[in-house]
Each structure stands twice: as structure tokens, then as C-alpha cells.
Short mmCIF file of the C-alpha atoms (twelve columns), coordinates in Angstrom:
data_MODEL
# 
_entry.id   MODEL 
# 
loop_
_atom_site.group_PDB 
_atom_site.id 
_atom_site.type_symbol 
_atom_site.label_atom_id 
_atom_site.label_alt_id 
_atom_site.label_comp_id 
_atom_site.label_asym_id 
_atom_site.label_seq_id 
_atom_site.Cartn_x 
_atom_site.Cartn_y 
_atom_site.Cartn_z 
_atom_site.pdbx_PDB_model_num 
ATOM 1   C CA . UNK A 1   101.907 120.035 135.079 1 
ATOM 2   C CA . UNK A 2   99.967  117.797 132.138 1 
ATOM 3   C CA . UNK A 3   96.162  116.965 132.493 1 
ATOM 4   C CA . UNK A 4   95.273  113.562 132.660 1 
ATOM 5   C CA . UNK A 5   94.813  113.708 129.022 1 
ATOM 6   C CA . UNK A 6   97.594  113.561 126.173 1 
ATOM 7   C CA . UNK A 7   96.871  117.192 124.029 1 
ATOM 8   C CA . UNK A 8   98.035  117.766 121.080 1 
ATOM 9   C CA . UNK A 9   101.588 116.992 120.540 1 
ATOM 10  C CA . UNK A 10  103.528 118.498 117.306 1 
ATOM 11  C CA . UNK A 11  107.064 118.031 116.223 1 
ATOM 12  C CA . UNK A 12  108.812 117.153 112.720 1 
ATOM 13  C CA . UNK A 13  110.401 114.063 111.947 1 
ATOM 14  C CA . UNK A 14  112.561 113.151 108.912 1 
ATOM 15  C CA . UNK A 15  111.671 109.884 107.552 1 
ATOM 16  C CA . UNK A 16  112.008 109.997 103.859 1 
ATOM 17  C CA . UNK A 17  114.232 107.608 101.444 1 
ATOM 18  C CA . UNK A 18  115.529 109.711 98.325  1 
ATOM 19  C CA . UNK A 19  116.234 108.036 94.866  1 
ATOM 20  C CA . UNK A 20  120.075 107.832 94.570  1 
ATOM 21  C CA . UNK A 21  122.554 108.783 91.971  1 
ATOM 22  C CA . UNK A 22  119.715 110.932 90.323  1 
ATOM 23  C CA . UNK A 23  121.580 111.756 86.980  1 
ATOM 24  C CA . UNK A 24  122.009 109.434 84.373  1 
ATOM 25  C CA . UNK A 25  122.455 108.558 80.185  1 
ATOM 26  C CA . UNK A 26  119.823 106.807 78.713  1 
ATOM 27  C CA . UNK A 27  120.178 107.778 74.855  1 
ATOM 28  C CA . UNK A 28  121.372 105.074 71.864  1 
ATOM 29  C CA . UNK A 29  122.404 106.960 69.652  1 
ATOM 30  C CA . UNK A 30  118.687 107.654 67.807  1 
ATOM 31  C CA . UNK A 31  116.189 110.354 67.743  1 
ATOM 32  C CA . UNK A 32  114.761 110.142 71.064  1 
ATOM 33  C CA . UNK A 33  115.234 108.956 74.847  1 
ATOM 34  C CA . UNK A 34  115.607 105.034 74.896  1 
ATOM 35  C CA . UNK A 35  112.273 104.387 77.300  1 
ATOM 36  C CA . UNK A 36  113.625 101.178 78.597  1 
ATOM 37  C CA . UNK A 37  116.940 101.814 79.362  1 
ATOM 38  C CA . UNK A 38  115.537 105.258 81.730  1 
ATOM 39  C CA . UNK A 39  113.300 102.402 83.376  1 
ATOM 40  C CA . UNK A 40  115.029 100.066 83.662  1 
ATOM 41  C CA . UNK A 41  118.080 102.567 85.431  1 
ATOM 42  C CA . UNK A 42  115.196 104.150 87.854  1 
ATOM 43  C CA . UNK A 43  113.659 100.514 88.621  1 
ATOM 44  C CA . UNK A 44  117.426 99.337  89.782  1 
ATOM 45  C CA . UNK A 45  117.599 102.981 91.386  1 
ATOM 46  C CA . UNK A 46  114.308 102.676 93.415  1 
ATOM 47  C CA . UNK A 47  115.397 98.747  94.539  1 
ATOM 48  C CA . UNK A 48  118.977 100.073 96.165  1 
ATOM 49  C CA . UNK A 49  116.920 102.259 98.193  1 
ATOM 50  C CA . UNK A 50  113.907 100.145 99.027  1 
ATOM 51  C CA . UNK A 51  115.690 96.359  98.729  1 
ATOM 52  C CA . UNK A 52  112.761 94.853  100.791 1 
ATOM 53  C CA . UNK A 53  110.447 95.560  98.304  1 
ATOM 54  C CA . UNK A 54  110.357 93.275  95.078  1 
ATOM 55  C CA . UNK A 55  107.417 94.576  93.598  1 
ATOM 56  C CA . UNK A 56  108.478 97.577  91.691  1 
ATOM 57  C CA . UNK A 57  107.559 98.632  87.759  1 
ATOM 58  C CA . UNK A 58  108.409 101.988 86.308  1 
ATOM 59  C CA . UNK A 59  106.834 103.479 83.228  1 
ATOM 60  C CA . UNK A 60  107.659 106.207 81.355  1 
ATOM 61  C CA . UNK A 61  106.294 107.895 78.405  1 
ATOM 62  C CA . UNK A 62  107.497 106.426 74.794  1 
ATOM 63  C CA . UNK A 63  108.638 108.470 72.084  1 
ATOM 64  C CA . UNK A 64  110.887 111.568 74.102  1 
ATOM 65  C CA . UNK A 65  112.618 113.465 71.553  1 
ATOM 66  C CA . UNK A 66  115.469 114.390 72.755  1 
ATOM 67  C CA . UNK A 67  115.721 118.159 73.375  1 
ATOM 68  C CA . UNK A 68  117.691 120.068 76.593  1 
ATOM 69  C CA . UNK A 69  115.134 120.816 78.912  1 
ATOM 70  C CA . UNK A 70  112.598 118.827 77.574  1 
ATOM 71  C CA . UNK A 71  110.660 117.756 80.999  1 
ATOM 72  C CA . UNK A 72  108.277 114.445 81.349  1 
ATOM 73  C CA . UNK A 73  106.704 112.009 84.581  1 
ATOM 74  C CA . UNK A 74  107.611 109.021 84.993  1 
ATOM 75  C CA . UNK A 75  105.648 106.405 87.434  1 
ATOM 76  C CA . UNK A 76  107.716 104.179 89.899  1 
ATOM 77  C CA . UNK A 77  104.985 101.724 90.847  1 
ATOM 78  C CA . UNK A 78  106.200 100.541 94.606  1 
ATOM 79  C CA . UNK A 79  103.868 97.284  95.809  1 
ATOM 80  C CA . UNK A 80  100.796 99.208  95.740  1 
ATOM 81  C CA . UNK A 81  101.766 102.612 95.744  1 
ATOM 82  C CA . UNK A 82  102.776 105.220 92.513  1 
ATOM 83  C CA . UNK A 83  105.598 107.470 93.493  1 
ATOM 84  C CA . UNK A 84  106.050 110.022 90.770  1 
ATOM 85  C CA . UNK A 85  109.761 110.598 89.095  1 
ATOM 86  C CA . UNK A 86  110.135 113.941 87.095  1 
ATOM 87  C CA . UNK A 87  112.439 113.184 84.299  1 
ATOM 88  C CA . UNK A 88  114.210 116.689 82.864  1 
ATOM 89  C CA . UNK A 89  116.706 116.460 79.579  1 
ATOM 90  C CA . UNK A 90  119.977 118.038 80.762  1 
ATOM 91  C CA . UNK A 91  121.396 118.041 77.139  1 
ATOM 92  C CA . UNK A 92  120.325 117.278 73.756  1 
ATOM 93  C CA . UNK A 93  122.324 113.710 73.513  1 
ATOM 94  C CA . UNK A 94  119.873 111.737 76.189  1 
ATOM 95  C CA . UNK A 95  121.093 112.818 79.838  1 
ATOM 96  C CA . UNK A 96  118.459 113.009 82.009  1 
ATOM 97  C CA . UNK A 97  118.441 114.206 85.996  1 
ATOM 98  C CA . UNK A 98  115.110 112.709 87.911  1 
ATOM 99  C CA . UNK A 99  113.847 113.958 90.751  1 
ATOM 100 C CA . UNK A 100 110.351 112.525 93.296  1 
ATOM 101 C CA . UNK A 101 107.531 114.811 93.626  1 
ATOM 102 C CA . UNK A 102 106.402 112.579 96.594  1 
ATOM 103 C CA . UNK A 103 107.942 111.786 99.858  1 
ATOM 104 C CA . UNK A 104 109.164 108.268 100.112 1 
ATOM 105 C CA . UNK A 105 108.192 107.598 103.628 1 
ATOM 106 C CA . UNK A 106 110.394 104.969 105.675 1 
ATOM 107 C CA . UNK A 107 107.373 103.521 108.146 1 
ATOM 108 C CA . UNK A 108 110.129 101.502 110.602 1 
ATOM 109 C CA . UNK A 109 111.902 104.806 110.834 1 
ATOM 110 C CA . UNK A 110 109.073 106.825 111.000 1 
ATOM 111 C CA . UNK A 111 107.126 104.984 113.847 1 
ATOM 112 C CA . UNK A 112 110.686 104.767 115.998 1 
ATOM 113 C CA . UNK A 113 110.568 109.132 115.487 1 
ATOM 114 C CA . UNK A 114 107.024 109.123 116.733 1 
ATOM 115 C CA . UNK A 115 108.078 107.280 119.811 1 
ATOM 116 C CA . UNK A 116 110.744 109.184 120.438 1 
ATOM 117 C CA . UNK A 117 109.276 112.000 120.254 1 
ATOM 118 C CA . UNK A 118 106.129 111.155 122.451 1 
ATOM 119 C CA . UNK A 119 108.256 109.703 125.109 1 
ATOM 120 C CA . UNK A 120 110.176 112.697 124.837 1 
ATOM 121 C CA . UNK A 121 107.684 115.022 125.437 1 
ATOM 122 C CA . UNK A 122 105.102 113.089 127.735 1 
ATOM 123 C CA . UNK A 123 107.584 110.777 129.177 1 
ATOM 124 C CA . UNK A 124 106.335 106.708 128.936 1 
ATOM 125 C CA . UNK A 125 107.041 104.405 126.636 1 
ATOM 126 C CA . UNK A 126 104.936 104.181 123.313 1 
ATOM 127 C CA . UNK A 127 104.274 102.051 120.361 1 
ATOM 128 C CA . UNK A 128 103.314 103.085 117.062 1 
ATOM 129 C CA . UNK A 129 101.738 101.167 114.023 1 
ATOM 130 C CA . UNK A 130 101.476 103.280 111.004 1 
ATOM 131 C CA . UNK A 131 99.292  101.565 107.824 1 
ATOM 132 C CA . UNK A 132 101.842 101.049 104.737 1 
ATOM 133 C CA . UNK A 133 98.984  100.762 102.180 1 
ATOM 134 C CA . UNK A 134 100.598 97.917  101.321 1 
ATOM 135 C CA . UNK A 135 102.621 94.930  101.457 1 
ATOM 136 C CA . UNK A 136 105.599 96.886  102.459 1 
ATOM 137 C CA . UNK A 137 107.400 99.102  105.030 1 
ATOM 138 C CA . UNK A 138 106.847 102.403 102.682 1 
ATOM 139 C CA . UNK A 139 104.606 104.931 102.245 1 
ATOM 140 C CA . UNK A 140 104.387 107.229 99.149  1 
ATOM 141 C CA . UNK A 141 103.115 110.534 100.506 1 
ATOM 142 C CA . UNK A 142 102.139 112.986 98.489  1 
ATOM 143 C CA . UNK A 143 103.206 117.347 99.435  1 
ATOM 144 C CA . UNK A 144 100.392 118.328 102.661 1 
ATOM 145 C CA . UNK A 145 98.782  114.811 102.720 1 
ATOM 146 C CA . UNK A 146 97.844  113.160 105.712 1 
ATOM 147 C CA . UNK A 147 97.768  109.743 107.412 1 
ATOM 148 C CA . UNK A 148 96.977  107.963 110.357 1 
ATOM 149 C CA . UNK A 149 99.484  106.018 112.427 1 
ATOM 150 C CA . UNK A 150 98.144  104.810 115.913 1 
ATOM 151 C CA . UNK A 151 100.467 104.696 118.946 1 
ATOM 152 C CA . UNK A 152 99.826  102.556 122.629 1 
ATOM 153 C CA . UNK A 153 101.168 103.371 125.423 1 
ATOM 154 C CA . UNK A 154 101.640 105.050 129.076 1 
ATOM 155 C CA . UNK A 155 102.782 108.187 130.051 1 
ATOM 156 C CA . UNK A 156 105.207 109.306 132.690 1 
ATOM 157 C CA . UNK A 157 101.814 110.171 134.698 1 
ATOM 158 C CA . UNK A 158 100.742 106.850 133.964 1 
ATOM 159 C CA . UNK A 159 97.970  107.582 131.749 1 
ATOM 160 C CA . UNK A 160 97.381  104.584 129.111 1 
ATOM 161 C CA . UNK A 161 95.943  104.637 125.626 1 
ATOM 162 C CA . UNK A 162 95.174  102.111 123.222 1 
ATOM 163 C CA . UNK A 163 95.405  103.112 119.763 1 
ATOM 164 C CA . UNK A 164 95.600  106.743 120.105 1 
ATOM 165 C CA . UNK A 165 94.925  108.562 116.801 1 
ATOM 166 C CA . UNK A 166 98.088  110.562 115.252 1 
ATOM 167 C CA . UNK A 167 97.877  112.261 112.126 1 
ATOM 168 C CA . UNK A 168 100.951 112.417 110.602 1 
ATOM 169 C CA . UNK A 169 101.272 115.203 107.695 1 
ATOM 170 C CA . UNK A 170 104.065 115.198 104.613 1 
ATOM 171 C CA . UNK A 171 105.690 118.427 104.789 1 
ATOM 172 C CA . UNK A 172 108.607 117.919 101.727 1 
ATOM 173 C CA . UNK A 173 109.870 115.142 99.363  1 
ATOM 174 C CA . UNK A 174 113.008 114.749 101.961 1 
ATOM 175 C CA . UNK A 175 110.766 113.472 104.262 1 
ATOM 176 C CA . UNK A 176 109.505 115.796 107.107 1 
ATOM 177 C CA . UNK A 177 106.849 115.506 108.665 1 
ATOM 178 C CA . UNK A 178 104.127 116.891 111.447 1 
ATOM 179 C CA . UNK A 179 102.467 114.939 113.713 1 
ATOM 180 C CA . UNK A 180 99.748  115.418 116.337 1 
ATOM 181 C CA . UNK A 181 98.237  112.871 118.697 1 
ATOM 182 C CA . UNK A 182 94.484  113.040 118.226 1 
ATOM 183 C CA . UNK A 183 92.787  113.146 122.269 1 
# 
């Protein structure tokens, strides 16, 4: 039988958008990697898997010899938010594999989990906001941060709440997360 109040409630939700096609050439020909060319492939890269979102400028470093293994950051600047994009050399003639160090956090998809998982496990129906920091749907999340969404609702006991607390914490770049509602 629940209490009258909503406890803690914990769960894990995937909600993460990964960079696509992660491997790519970006060499001329020269001594080094060609800067522009890796930006501009990880800019068109980051806009097929956040088209809603206009705003985005990625920098890298200038002057990457090229070397296997050589390993360097660059910075995929999303609206308002810096997602980070580790570039590693997979050869000595400019191919490159990039990986995020953040989580790329979906908020549409996100909120719809944390619904679905509070009606699931104290019944109701809920609605959850969750703050982009941003003009956008996304979040960038960085490894065991945490954020505040706020859900309203009413639970299959009928008890109501109005922008109920939940702090929602990044678990891994692919996305998961924990959540608890804050009573």
C-alpha cells in the first residue's frame, strides 16, 4: 500500500543521441590533419542527429600532425551547450574515429521515459518539463551530473503535485540515466 506521499522513485532511462558514422578522412595530402574539413564533417555529423537545432559550431585544435594514435578534443558547440568530441588518429595518412565524452540527452524522449515510468510505478498520469539550457530540445550532460526536470500530476491514489522535483542523473555517454522524484 503507498503513503499519501510519492517516495523516492528510481529507474534508468535511455535517452541519449550518439554522433553517427564516427570514422572518417580528413587529411589533404600535407603534414597535418586538415582542421576544417574534421569540422566541417562533425558539424554535418552533429546536424543529422540533432536537425532541429541550427545553431551548431565545432572547433578543433589547428596544426595536428598527423601521427597513428595521436589523440586531441574537439568542441561541438550545440545552441548553448559544448558537447566534447575526442578525435583519435587511426593511421598516419589523416583517418580519424571521434567519439562524445558527454551524453547527448534527447529532452522530448527523456520527459516521455519519466512519465512512463512514474505512471508505471505510482499509477496516474504525469507531465514532465525538463530545462534544455537552451533554445533547444537537448541537453549536453556531462558523466554523474545532475539536473532537474519537474513533473505534475496525480497518482492512481489520487494524490496531486505540482512541479514535483526529479533529479535526473547521467549515468553513460549512451544515454542512461537515474531519476528520483524529490518528496
Amino acid at each position: 500500500m503507498m503513503n499519501k506521499k510519492l517516495g523516492y522513485v528510481l529507474t534508468t532511462a535511455a535517452a541519449s543521441v550518439m554522433l553517427a558514422g564516427c570514422s572518417g578522412s580528413v587529411s589533404v595530402g600535407g603534414s597535418g590533419i586538415d582542421q576544417q574539413k574534421l569540422q566541417d564533417e562533425i558539424t554535418a555529423n552533429v546536424k543529422s542527429v540533432v536537425p532541429s537545432v541550427q545553431d551548431v559550431a565545432v572547433t578543433c585544435p589547428s596544426d595536428i600532425a598527423l601521427a597513428k594514435g595521436t589523440s586531441f578534443n574537439c568542441t561541438a558547440a550545440i545552441g548553448d551547450q559544448d558537447l566534447t568530441v575526442k578525435v583519435t588518429q587511426t593511421d598516419d595518412e589523416g583517418n580519424v574515429e571521434y567519439t562524445q565524452d558527454q551524453a547527448l540527452l534527447d529532452l522530448d524522449k527523456l520527459q516521455r521515459e519519466l512519465n512512463a515510468g512514474l505512471a508505471k510505478q505510482v499509477g496516474g498520469s504525469w507531465t514532465t518539463t525538463c530545462d534544455s539550457l537552451g533554445s533547444n530540445r537537448y541537453r549536453v550532460g556531462a558523466l554523474g551530473s545532475d539536473f532537474k526536470c519537474y513533473t505534475t500530476g496525480k497518482s492512481a491514489e489520487g494524490v496531486s503535485r505540482e512541479d514535483l522535483p526529479v533529479v535526473v542523473t547521467v549515468k553513460d555517454v549512451d544515454g542512461n540515466v537515474s531519476w528520483r522524484a524529490q518528496d
